[in-house]
C-alpha positions in Angstrom: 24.5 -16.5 -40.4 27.1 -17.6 -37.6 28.4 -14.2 -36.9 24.3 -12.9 -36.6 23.7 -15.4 -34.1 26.9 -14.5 -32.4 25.8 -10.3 -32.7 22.3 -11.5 -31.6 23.7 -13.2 -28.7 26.1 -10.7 -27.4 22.8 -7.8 -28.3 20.8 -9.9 -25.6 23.6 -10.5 -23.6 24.1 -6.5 -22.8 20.3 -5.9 -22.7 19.5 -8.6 -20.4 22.2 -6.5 -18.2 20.1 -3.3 -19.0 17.4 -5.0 -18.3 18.4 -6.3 -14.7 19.7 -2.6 -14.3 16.1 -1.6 -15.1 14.5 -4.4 -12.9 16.6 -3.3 -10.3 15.2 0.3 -10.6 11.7 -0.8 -10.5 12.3 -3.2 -7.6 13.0 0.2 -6.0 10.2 2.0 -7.1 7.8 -1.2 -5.9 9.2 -1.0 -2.7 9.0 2.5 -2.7 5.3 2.4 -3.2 4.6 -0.3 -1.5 5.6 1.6 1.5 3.7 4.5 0.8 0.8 2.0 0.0 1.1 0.4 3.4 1.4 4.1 5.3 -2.1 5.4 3.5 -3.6 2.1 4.1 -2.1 2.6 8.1 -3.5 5.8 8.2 -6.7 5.4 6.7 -7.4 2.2 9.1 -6.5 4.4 12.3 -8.7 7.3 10.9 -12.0 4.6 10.7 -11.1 3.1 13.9 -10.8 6.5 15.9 -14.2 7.4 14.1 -16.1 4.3 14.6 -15.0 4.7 18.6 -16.2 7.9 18.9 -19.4 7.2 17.0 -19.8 4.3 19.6 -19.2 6.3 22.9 -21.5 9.0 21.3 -24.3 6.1 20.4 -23.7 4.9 24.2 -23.9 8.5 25.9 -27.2 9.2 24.6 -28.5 5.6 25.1 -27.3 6.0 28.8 -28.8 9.7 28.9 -32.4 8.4 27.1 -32.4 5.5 29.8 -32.2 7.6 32.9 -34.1 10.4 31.8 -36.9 7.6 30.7 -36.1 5.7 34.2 -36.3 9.5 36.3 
């Protein structure tokens, strides 16, 4: 029973170091993604921005145009 418990513990002993190996890997991979999350997320913000500006300065040309062609 003794010499189990002492195979058990030295079992988790080297997995728990695989395991940290493994933790370590998908730390990386999170970051890794994370990035790339951030980037789309970046880019997609910029793209609805610059849209929603140029829908606005379109709205406000033709309000301006239907005003003075309505005040003429």
């Amino acid at each position: 029973m003794m010499s189990t418990g002492r195979g058990f513990d030295q079992y988790s002993g080297s997995s728990h170091y695989r395991l940290h190996g493994q933790q370590v890997l998908v730390y990386q991979v999170v970051v890794v993604v994370v990035v790339e999350v951030v980037v789309v997320v970046v880019v997609v913000v910029v793209v609805v921005v610059v849209v929603v500006v140029v829908v606005v300065v379109e709205v406000v040309v033709v309000v301006v145009v239907v005003v003075v062609v309505v005040v003429d």
